[in-house]
matplotlib code that plots the C-alpha trace (Angstrom):
import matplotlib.pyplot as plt

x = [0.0, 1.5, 1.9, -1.0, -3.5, -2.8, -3.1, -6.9, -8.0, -6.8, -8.8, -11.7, -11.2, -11.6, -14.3, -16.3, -14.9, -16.4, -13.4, -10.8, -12.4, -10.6, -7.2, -8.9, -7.4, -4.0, -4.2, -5.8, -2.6, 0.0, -1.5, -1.4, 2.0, 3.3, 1.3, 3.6, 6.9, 6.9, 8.2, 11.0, 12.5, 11.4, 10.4, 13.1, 16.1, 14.9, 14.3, 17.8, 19.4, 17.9, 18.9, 22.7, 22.6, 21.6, 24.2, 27.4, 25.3, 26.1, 23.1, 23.2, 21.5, 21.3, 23.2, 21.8, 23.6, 22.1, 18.3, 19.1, 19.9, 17.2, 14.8, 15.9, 15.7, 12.0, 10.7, 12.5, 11.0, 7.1, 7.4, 8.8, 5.7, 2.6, 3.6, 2.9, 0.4, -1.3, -0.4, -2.1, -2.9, -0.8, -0.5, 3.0, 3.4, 0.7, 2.2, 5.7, 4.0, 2.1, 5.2, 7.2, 4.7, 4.3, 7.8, 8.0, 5.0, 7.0, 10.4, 8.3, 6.3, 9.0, 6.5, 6.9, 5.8, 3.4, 0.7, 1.3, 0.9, -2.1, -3.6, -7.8, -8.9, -11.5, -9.6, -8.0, -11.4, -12.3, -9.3, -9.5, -13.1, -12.6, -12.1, -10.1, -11.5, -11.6, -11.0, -7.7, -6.9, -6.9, -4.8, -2.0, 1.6, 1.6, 4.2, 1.9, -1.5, 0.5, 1.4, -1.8, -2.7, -0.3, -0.5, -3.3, -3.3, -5.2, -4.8, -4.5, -4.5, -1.3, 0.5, -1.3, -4.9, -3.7, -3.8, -0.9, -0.4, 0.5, 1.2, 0.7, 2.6, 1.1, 3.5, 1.9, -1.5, -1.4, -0.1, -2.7, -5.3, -3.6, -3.6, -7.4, -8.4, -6.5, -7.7, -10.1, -8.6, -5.4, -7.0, -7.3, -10.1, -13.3, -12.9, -9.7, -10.4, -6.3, -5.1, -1.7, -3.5, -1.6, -2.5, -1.0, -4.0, -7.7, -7.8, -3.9, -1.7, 2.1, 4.9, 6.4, 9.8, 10.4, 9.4, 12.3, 15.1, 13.8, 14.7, 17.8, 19.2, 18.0, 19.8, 22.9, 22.8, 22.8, 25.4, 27.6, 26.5, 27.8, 31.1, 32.0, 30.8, 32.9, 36.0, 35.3, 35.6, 39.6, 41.6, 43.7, 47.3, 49.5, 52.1, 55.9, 57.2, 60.8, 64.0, 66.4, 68.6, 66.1, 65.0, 68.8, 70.1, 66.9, 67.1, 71.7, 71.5, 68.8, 69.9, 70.3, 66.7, 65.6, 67.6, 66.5, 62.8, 62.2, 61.0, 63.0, 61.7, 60.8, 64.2, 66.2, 64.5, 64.9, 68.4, 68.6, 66.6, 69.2, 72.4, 70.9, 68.1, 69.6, 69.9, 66.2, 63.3, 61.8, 58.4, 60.2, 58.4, 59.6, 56.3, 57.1, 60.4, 59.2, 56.2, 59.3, 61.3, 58.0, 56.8, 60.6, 60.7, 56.9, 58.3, 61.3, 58.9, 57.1, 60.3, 61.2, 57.8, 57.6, 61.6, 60.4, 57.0, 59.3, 61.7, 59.0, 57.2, 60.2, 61.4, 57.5, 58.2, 54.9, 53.4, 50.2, 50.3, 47.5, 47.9, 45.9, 45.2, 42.8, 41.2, 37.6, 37.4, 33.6, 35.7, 39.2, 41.9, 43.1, 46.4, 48.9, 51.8, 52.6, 53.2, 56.7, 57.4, 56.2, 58.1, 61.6, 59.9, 59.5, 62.6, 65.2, 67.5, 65.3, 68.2, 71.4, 73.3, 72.3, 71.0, 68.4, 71.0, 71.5, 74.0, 70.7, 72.8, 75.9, 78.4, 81.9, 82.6, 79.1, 80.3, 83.6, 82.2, 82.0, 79.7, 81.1, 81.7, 77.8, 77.2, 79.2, 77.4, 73.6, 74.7, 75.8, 72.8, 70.2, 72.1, 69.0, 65.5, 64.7, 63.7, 64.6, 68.1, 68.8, 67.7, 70.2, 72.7, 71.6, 71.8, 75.4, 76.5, 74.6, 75.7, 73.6, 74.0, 71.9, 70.1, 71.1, 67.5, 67.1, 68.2, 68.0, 67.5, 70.4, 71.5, 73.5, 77.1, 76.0, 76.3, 73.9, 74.0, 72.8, 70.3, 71.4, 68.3, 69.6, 66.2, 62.7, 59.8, 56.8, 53.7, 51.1, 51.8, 49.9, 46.5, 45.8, 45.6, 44.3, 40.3, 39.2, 38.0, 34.6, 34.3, 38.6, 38.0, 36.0, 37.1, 38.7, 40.7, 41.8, 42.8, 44.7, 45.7, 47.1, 45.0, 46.5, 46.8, 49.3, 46.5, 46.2, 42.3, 41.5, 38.2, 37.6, 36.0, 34.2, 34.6, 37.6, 36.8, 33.2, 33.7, 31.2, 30.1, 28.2, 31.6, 33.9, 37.1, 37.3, 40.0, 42.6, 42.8, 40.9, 38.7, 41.5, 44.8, 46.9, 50.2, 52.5, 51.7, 52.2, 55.9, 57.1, 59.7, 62.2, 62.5, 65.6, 66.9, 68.7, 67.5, 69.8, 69.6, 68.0, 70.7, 68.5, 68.5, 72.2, 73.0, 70.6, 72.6, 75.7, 74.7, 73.4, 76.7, 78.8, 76.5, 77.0, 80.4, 82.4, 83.2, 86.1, 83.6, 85.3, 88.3, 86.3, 86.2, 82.7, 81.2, 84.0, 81.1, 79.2, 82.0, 81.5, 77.8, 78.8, 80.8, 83.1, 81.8, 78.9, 78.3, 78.9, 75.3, 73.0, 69.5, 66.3, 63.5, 64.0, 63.5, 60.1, 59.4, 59.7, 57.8, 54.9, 54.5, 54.6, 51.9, 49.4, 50.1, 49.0, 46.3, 42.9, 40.8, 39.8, 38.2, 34.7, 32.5, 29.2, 27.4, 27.4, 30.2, 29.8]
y = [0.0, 3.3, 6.2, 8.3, 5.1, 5.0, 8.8, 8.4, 5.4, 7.3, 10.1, 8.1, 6.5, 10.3, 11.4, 8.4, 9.2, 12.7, 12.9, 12.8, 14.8, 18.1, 16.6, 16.0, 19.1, 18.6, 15.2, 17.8, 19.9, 16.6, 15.0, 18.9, 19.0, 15.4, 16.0, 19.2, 17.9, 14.2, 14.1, 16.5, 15.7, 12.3, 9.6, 11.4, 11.2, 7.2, 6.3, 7.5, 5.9, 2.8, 2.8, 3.8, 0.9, -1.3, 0.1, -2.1, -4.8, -8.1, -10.2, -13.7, -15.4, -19.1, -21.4, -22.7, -26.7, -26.6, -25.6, -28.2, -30.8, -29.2, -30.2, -33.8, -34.7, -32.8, -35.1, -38.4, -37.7, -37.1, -40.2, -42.2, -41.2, -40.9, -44.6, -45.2, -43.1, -45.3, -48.7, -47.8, -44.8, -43.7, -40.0, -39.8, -40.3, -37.7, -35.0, -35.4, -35.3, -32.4, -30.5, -31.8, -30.0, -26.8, -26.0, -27.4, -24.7, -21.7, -22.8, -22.8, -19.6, -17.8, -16.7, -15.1, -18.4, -16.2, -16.0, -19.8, -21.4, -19.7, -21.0, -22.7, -25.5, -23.9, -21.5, -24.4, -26.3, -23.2, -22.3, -25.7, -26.2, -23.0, -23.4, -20.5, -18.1, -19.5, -16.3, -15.7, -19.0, -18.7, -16.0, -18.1, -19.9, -23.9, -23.7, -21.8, -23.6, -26.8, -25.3, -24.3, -27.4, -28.7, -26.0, -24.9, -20.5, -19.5, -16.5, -15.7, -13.0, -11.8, -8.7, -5.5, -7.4, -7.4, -10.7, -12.9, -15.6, -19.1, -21.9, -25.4, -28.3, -31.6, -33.6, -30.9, -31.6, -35.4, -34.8, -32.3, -34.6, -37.3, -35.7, -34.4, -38.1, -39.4, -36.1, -37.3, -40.8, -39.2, -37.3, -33.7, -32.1, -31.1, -27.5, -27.0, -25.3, -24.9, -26.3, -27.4, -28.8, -29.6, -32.4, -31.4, -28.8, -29.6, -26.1, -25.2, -24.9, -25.5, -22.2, -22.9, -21.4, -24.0, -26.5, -24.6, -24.9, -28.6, -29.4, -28.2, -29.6, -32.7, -32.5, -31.4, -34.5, -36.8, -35.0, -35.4, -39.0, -39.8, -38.2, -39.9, -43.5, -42.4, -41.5, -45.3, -47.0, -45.8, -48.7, -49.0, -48.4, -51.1, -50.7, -51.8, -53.4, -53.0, -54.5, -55.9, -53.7, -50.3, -51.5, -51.2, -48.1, -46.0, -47.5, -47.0, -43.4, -42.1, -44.4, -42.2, -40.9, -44.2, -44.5, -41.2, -42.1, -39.0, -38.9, -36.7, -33.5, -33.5, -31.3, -34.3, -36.9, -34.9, -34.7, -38.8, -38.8, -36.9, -38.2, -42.4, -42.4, -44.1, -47.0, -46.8, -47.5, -44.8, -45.1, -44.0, -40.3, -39.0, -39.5, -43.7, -43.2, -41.4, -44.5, -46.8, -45.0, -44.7, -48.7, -49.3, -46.9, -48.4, -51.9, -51.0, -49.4, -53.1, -55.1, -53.1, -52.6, -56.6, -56.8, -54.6, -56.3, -59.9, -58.4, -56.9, -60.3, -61.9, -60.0, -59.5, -63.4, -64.5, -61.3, -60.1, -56.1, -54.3, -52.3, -51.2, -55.3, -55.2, -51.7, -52.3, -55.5, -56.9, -58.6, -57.3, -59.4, -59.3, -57.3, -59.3, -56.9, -54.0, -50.4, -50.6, -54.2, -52.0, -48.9, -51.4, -53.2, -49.8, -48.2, -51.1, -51.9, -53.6, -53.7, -54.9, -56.0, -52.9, -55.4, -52.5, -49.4, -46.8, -44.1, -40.9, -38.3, -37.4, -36.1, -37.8, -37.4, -39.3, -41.9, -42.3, -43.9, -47.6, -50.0, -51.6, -47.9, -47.3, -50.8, -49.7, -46.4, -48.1, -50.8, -48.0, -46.0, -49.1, -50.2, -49.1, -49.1, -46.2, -43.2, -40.3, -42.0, -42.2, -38.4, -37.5, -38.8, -37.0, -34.2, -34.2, -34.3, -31.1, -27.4, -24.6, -21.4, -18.2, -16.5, -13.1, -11.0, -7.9, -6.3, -3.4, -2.9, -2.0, -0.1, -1.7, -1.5, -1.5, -4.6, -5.5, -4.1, -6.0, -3.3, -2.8, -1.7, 1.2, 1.9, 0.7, 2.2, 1.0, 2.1, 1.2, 4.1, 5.9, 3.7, 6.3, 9.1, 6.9, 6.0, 2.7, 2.4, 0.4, -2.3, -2.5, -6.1, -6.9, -3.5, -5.2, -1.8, 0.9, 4.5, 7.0, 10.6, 13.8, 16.9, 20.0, 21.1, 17.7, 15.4, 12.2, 10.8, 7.3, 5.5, 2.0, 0.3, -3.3, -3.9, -3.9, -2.2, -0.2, 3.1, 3.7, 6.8, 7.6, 6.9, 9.9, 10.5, 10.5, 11.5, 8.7, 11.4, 11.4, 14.4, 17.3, 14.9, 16.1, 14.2, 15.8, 15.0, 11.2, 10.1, 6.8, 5.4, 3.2, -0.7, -2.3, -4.4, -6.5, -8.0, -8.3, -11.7, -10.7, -11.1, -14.1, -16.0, -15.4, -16.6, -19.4, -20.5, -20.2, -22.1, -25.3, -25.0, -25.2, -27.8, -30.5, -29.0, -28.0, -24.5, -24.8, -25.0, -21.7, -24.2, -26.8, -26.6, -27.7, -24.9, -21.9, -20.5, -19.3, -17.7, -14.7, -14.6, -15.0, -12.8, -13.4, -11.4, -13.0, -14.0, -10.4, -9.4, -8.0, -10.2, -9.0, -9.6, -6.9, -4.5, -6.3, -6.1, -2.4, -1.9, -4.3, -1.9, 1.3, -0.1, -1.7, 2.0, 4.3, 1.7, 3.2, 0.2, -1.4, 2.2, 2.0, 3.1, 3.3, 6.7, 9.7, 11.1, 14.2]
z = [0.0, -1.0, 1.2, -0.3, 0.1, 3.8, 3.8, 2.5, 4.8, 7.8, 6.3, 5.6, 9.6, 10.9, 9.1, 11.0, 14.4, 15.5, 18.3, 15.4, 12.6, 13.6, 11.9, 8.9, 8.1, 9.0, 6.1, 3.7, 3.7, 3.9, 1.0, -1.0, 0.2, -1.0, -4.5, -5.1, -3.9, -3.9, -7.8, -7.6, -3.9, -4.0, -7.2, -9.1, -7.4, -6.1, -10.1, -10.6, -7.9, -8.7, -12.3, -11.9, -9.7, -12.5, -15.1, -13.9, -11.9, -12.7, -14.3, -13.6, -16.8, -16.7, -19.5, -22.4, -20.8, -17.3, -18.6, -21.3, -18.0, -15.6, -18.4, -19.4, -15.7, -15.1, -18.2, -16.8, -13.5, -15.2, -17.0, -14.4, -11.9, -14.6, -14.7, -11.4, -11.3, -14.7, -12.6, -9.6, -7.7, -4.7, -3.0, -2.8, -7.1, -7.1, -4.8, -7.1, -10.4, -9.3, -8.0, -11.7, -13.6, -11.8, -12.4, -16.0, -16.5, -14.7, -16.3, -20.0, -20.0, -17.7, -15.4, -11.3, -9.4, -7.1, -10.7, -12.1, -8.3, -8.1, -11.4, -10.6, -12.4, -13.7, -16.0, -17.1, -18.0, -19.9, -21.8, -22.9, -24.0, -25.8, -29.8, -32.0, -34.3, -37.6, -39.7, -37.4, -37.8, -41.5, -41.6, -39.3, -41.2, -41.3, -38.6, -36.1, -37.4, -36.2, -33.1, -32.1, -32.3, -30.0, -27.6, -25.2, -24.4, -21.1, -19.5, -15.3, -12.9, -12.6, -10.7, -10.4, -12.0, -15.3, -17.3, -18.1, -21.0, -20.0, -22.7, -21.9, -23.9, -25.1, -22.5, -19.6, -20.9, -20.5, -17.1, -16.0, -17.3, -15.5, -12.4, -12.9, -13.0, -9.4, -8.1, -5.8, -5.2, -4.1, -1.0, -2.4, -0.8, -2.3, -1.3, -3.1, -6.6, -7.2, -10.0, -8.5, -4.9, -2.5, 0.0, 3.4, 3.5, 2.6, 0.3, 0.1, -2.9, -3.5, -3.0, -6.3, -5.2, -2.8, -5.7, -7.9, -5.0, -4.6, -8.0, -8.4, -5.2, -6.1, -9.8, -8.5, -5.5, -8.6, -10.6, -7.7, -7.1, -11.1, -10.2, -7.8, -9.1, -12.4, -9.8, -8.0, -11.8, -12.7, -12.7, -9.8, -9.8, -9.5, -6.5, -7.0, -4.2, -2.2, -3.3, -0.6, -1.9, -1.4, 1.8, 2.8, 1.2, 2.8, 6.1, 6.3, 4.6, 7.4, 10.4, 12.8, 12.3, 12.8, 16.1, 16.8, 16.1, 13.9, 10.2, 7.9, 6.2, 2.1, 1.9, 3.6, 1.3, -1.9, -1.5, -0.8, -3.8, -6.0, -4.7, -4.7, -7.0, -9.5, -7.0, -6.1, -8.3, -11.0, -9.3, -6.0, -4.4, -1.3, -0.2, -0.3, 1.0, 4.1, 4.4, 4.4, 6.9, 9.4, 8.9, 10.3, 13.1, 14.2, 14.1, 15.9, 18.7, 19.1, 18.9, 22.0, 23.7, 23.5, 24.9, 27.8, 28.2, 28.5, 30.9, 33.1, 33.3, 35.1, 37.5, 38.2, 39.5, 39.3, 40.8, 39.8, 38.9, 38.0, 34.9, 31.7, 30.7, 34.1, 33.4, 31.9, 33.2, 35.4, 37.7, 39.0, 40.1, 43.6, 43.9, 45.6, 44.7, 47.5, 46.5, 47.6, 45.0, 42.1, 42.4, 42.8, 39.3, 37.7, 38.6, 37.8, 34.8, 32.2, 29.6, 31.9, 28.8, 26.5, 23.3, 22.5, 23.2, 20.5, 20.2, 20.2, 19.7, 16.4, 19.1, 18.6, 22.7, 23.3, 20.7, 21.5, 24.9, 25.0, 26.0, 29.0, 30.4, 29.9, 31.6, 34.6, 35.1, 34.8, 37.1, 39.4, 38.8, 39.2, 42.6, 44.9, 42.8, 44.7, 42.8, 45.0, 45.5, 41.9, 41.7, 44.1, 42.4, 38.6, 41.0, 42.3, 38.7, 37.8, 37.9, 38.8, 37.4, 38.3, 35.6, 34.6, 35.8, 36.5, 33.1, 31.7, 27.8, 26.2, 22.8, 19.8, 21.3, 25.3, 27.5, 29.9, 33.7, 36.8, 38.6, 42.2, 44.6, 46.6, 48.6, 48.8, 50.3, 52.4, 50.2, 53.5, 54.7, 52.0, 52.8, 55.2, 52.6, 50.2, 49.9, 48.6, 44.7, 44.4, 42.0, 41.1, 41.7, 39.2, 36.7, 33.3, 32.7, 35.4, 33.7, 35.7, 34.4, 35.9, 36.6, 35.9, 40.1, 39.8, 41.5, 40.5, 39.2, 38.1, 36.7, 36.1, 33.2, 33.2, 29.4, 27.1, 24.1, 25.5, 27.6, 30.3, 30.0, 33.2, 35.2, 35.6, 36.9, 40.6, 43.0, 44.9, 48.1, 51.2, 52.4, 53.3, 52.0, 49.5, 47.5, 49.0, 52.9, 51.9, 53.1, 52.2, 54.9, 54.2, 54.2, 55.5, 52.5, 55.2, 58.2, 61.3, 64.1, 67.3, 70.2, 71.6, 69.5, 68.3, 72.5, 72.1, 69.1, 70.6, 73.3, 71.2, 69.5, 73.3, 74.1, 71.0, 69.5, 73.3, 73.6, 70.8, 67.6, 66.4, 65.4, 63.4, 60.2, 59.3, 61.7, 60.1, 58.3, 61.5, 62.9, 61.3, 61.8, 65.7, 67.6, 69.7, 72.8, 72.9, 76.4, 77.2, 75.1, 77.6, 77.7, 75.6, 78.0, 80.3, 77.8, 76.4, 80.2, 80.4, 77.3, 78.3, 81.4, 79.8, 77.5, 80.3, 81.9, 78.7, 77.6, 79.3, 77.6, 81.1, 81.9, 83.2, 80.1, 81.6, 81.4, 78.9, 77.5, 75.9]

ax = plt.figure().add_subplot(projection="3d")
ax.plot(x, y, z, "-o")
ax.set_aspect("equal")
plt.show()
């Protein structure tokens, strides 16, 4: 409904309503209004706009092949189910036919599917009981007497009222008069007059552009259906299999790979290739030669998975340990192993004699070590089955260093500097001056700026990217508190033994080391940390004493608080 339309039914609604008639008026003048300025400010510049749009607009025109296969299968599919249809009657044959032949009738006449879906059977019933004039057809060319013959013109409501021209075919014919026959036997009701019916509604017809996208997913399900069945039919390629003499080169050139248990990169292989192709077959890829390199490195993995497995089981001696053969079991086995027997299993030698042993690693002093040297440090190192006694000893053979923190960024030709803390302040003190911020706990950002008094004023946000703006700036300072009455004091970067417990030690030390430990050598590191004067310290608790009193003296908590104060 266009905009003047509305404009007169809401003028037509206040001249029946005697509250609203006084804005009959106010319409009057909208409607003059629009009638001088709607084609200049309006339909002009919109017609233009809509036509420059159109100028480099790509137009998407089907091909001449895919109408060519949309139509082959629609006829397949019309013959296929007016046979079924002419054997016996069933709904399901009739609901497809129906559908095939509403969009062989769009697809022919190149009609919108809103006026073809909406076609009655009764236009139909006319159009063909109707004969042609004779003196026009007279006048007519063999070719188009013949086609009038063949072809059946009725005309239907189409956009705006006016009539539209649809052709029907001899093929659609014989399929309309098809489905006009199993009309009622199918289940369409009596009610529906539409000439497509459909049957999931007693008086309902068919939205024809489903029916379109129906079709063509269906013809493009079978296209890729043929593809693949032609891909399935090539004849299978014939694979060469492995020399000895292959097998050998590929497995020596990238041995320590295997021993490694690594697969080599296409650069590795490619160079293989070109420096001992000529010994390897011409159907050789690196893509085969990495296959080969991986099937040996897997069977190397079981050869040594059933060595350990073998090993395990006897010194296991006859012992029942439960392990991933008893997990999803009903019924579990009673364990008659202790804790303590596993963890000695686990953590002994499973390879004393070194049968399975590989060199892992290309450096010549790793290499250069033999055997019975490696069988002498694993006998050593499996002595105890203990786990933290064999980390002890990894961990006497290990050097520490400390990392090099604390750095500073340096230029091109600068070295780094170690940063040396000089003094470090106690920021709790400033808690006093400071007011709490609501909601920094759960604030995703915090902003903080500088005024331009020098105060400090922060704001905290709950989002990332999306600024609040109902929260403003607020200040960090208490009522009356300003920056520069905040004073940080100092922290003590060392901290210094009381003279208790520095007695107490040297007393422990008298009592288990005589009164000579300054002489041993073991105890010359605390010698320093001691002084010598010790004994001569005055004691600590008669100061606490004194301070305890003077505190119970200026503390006036056990005052009697009963009454006013004012």
């Amino acid at each position: 409904m266009t905009i003047r339309k509305c404009a007169f039914t809401l003028k037509g609604d206040f001249l029946e309503d005697d509250i609203l008639r006084h804005k009959v008026p106010e319409l009057d003048n909208f409607l003059s209004v629009m009638k001088a300025k709607w084609s200049t400010e309006i339909a002009s510049h919109a017609h233009r706009n809509l036509s420059e749009k159109k100028w480099n607009a790509p137009k998407r025109i089907p091909l001449a092949r895919d109408i060519q296969k949309l139509h082959q299968y629609l006829t397949s599919q019309s013959h296929h189910f007016c046979q079924q249809l002419l054997k016996q009657t069933d709904a399901n044959a009739f609901q497809e036919l129906t559908e095939i032949t509403l969009v062989m009738t769009i697809i022919l006449n190149r009609r919108r599917v809103g006026e073809v879906q909406y076609m009655l059977l009764s236009e139909y019933e006319k159009a063909k009981s109707g004969n042609a004039d004779s003196d026009v057809y007279n006048t007519l060319i063999e070719t188009e007497k013949e086609l009038s013959k063949s072809l059946i013109r009725l005309v239907i409501k189409g956009k705006r009222g006016r009539g539209v021209p649809v052709l029907l075919t001899e093929n659609l014919q014989s399929n309309l008069a098809l489905l006009k026959e199993h009309r009622n036997s199918s289940g369409v009701g009596l009610d529906n007059n539409y000439l497509f019916p459909s049957l999931r509604h007693s008086s309902g017809f068919y939205q024809a552009h489903r029916l379109l996208r129906k079709t063509t997913s269906h013809l493009s399900k079978n296209e890729k259906q043929q593809k693949r069945s032609k891909c399935c039919n090539k004849i299978p390629t014939t694979k060469v299999p492995w020399s000895e003499m292959e097998i050998t080169t590929t497995l020596n050139h990238f041995k320590n790979f295997i021993a490694m248990k690594i697969l080599p990169s296409k650069k590795e292989i490619d160079k293989f290739l070109n420096e001992k192709g000529h010994l390897l077959s011409s159907a050789r890829k690196w893509t085969t030669v990495k296959d080969c390199i991986y099937n040996e490195i897997k069977r190397k993995k079981k050869s040594e998975g059933k060595h350990y497995c073998s090993v395990f089981v006897e010194k296991m001696e006859c012992e029942h340990v439960i392990g991933d053969t008893d997990r999803g079991t009903r019924k579990r086995r009673k364990n008659m192993t202790s804790k303590e027997r596993k963890k000695q299993i686990r953590y002994s030698d499973h390879d004393s004699n070194l049968d399975n042993f590989t060199y892992p690693c290309k450096h010549e002093s790793c290499n250069n070590i033999s055997l019975e040297e490696l069988r002498a440090c694993r006998a050593k190192f499996y002595k105890d089955p203990n786990k933290i006694k064999q980390d002890t000893k990894i961990s006497h053979l290990l050097e520490v260093y400390t990392p090099k923190r604390q750095r500073s960024r340096k230029l091109h030709n600068e070295k780094h500097h170690r940063v040396e803390w000089k003094t470090v302040y106690d920021f709790k003190e400033a808690l006093n001056s400071l007011k709490k911020v609501v909601g920094i706990s759960e604030a995703k950002r915090i902003l903080i700026k500088r005024t331009k008094n020098g105060g400090v004023v922060m704001k905290t946000e709950q989002y990332y990217r999306n600024d609040d703006e109902s929260k403003k700036y607020e200040t960090l300072l208490k009522k009356g508190k300003q920056i520069g009455s905040i004073k940080l004091s100092e922290v003590p970067l060392t901290r210094g033994i009381k003279k208790k417990k520095i007695k107490s030690l040297t007393k422990l030390l008298i009592e288990l080391a005589t009164e000579n430990w300054r002489s041993d050598a073991e105890l010359a590191w605390l010698a320093p940390i001691l002084p010598e004067n010790i004994e001569n310290l005055p004691d600590e608790e008669d100061e606490n004493n004194e301070d305890d009193v003077e505190q119970e003296e200026l503390c006036k908590c056990e005052e009697d608080d009963s009454g006013l104060k004012l």
